[in-house]
N, C-alpha and C positions, 0 to 999 in steps of 0.2 A: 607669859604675856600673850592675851588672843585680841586680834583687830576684828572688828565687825565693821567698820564704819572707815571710810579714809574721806576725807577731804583734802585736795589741791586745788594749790592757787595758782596758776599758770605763767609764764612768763617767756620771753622770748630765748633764753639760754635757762636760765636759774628757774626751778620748781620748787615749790614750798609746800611739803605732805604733813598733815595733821590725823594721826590714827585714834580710834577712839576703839574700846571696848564694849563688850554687851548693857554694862551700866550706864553708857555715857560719857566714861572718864576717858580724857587725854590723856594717853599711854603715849604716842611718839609726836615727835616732833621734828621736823628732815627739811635737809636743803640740798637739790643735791641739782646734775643735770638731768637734760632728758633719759641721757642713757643709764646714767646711775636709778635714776626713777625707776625705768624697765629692770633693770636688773632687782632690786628690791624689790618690787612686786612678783616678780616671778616667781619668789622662793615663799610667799604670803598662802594661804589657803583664801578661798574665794569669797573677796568681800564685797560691799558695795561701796563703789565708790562714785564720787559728786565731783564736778567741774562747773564754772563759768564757762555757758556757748561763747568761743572768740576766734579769734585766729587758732589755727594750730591744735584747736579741741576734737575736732572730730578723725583728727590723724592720732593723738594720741588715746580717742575711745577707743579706735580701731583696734590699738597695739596692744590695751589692756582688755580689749574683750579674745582677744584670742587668746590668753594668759586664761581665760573663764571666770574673770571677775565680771560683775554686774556695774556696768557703766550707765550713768546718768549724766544728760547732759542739763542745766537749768539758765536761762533767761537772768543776766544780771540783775535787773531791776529786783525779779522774785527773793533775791539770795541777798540782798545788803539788810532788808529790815533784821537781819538772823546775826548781824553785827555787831558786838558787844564795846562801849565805852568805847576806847579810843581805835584806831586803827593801824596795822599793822600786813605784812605779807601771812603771819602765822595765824593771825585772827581771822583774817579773809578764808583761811583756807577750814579753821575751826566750824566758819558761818557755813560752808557746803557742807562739812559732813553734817550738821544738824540742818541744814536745810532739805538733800535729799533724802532722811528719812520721814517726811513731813508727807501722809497721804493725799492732801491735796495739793504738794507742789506740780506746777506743770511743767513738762521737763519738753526737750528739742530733740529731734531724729539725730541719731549718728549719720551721718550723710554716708552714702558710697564714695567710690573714687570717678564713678558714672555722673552723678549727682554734682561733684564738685567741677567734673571738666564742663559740666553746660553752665554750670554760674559761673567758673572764670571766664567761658565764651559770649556768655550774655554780661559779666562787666567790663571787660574788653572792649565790646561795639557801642557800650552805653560811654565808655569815657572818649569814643570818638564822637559819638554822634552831639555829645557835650561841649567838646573841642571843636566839632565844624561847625556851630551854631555860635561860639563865641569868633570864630573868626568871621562868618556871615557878618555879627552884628557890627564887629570892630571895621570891615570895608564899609558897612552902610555908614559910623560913626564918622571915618575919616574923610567920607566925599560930602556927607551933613555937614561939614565946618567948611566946606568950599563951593558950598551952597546946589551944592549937586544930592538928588532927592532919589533913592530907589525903594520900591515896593518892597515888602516884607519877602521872604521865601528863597530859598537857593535856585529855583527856577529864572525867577528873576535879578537876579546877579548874574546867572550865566551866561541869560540875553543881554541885558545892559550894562555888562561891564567893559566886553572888548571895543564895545564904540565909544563907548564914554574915554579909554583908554589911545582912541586912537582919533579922536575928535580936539582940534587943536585951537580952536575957539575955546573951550572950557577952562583955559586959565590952570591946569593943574603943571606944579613943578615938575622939572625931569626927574629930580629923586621921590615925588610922591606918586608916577607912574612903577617907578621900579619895583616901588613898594608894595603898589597894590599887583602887580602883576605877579610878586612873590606869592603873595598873600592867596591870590586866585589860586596856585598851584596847589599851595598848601590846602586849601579847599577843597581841589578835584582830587589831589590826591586821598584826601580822608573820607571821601567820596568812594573812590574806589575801594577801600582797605572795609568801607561799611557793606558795601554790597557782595565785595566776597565772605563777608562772615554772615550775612543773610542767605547767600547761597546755601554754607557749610549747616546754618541750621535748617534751611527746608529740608536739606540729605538727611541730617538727625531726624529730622520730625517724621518722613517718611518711611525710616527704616522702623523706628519704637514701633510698637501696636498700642499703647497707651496713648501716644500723640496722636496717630491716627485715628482713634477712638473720639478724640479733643479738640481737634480742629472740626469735625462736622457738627459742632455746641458754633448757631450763633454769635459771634461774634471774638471767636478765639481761632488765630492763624496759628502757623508753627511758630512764633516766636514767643506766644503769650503760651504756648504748650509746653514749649520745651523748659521756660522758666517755671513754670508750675510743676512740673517731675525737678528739675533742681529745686524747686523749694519744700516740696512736699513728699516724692518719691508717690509710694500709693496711698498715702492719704491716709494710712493706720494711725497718726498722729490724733485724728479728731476723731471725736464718737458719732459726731451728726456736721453733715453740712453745712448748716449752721454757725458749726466751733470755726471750722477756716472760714466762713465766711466775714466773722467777726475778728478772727486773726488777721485777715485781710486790711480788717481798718474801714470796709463799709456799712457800717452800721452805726446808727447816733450813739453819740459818747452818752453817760447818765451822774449826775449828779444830785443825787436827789438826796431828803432827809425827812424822815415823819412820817407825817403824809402828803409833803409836798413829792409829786414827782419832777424833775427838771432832766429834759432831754436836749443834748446840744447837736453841735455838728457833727461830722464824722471823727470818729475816735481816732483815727487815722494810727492805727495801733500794726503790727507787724511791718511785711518786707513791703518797703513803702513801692519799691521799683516794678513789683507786680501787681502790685494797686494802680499804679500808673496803667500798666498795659489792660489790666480788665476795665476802665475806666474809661478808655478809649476805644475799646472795643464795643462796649454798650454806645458810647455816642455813636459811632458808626453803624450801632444796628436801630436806632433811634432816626437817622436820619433818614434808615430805609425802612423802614418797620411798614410800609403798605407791601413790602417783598416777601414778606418772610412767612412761615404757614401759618394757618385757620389760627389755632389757637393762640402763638403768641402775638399774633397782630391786633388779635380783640385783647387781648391782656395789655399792650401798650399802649393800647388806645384809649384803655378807659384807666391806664396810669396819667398819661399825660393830659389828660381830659381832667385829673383832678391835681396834680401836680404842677410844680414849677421845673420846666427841661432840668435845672441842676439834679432836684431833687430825685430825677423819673431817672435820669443816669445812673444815678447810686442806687437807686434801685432795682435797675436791671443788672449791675455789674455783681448785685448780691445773688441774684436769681442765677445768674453766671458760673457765679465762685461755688455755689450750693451745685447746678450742676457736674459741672468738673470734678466736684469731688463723690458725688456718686457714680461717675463716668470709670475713675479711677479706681476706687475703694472695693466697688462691686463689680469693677470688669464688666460692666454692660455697656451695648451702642448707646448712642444719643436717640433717645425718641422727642419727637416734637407733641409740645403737649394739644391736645385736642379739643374743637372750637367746641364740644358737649361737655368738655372738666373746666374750660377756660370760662364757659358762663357758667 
């Protein structure tokens, strides 16, 4: 019995391994744990093997590429058409071994253990900054039904709340002082807890020379840096700036047929949380674009000159993502392009 092919299907305790042969045939069939998994492979000669990117996949590529098996990691959506009749844990894992031998499957980076600590450190600060913007809204909802009005922004909470709280005209109960006075804390505090993990990533951004490299591209600080080496590492993933640029999700989606062409919005396709950050970095370089040099100030001039602000955003957040990944991929500084290439 020789295995060329393994498909697993993943799971939180229980693994489900499907081995297939040179012809294609299902030879094995295994359910076992993680540790029985490692142990079985161990004793295998080097094959390639296929997983669904999820939890826990890029700890157990890791374990099987050091075995010297060929690890693939693949994008669920890519791997269900490969699903046969009904479904099952054993079928799922049948779909991966015939789906990673498919040369045009697009497959996902095994992440480092570098890689993985700044994306638990960037979703860490994203589900507070989540968390103090719902308590923002929930104080402005609760002084709105006591007919008390505050501006949008945590700036302004912070000014007008202690007077509003300490203002005894305004009709508010002693328990919905309490309340809000909690609630403030619970703000400042998640306040606090956000700006010490913006510290810890400007120290990461400083120390990488990738980041450093990345933050002097227009409109990328160390936090849209350090998220882009966790999502990308050096950008060997894509052939052309381009491919993450449209990994990204800013590029028109396309639906077309014939010879009709039909282009819609943004495909809004990959890690949606770093689409956010390049997305806001182009509005912030848009707002100042008479700052910025010769060349890209005529190129945004004569973007928004023909575009709608939405539009000219997505478009520089593309021209963005295209840089950074040449910044990365080719290890070269950021050059600013010049007003003789820019006309």
């Amino acid at each position: 019995m020789e295995i060329r092919t393994i498909g697993i299907d993943l799971g939180k305790t229980i693994f489900h391994l499907v081995g297939v042969n040179a012809r294609g045939e299902v030879v094995v069939r295994k359910k076992s744990s993680r540790a029985q998994l490692l142990r079985f492979t161990s004793n295998l000669r080097d094959c390639l093997i296929g997983m669904e990117a999820c939890g826990g996949s890029h700890f157990l590529g890791r374990a099987l590429r050091e075995q010297g098996h060929d690890v693939r990691l693949m994008p669920a959506q890519y791997v269900k058409p490969y699903v046969k009749t009904n479904k099952n844990d054993y079928i799922d894992a049948e779909a991966c071994a015939e789906a990673v031998t498919r040369p045009t499957m697009r497959f996902v980076p095994i992440k480092s253990d570098d890689q993985l600590d700044l994306q638990s450190l960037h979703r860490v600060r994203e589900r507070r900054v989540v968390r103090r913007t719902a308590v923002i809204n929930q104080i402005r909802g609760l002084l709105l039904e006591r007919g008390v009005t505050i501006r949008k922004g945590r700036q302004h909470i912070e000014t007008a709340l202690p007077g509003i709280l300490e203002d005894p005209n305004n009709k508010l109960s002693g328990a919905l002082r309490v309340l809000l006075t909690q609630l403030r804390s619970e703000m400042q505090y998640l306040h606090r807890q956000i700006e010490e993990s913006d510290k810890l990533i400007v120290r990461i951004a400083g120390e990488l020379e990738p980041c450093r490299r990345l933050v002097e591209i227009p409109g990328i600080g160390p936090i849209t840096a350090t998220a882009t080496m966790a999502a990308i590492g050096n950008g060997a993933a894509f052939k052309k700036g381009r491919g993450f640029a449209a990994w990204l999700g800013v590029v028109p989606g396309e639906y077309s047929t014939g010879a009709k062409q039909k282009l819609t919005g943004t495909s809004g396709r990959g890690n949606k949380y770093l689409r956010k950050l390049f997305v806001q970095g182009a509005h912030s370089v848009l707002l100042q674009r008479t700052k910025q040099s010769a060349g890209l100030s005529m190129w945004l001039a004569s973007l928004t000159a023909r575009k709608r602000p939405q539009v000219a955003t997505v478009a520089l957040a593309n021209k963005m993502a295209r840089m950074a990944w040449v910044v990365l991929f080719k290890g070269e500084a950021y050059r600013p392009p010049l007003q003789s290439v820019a006309a």
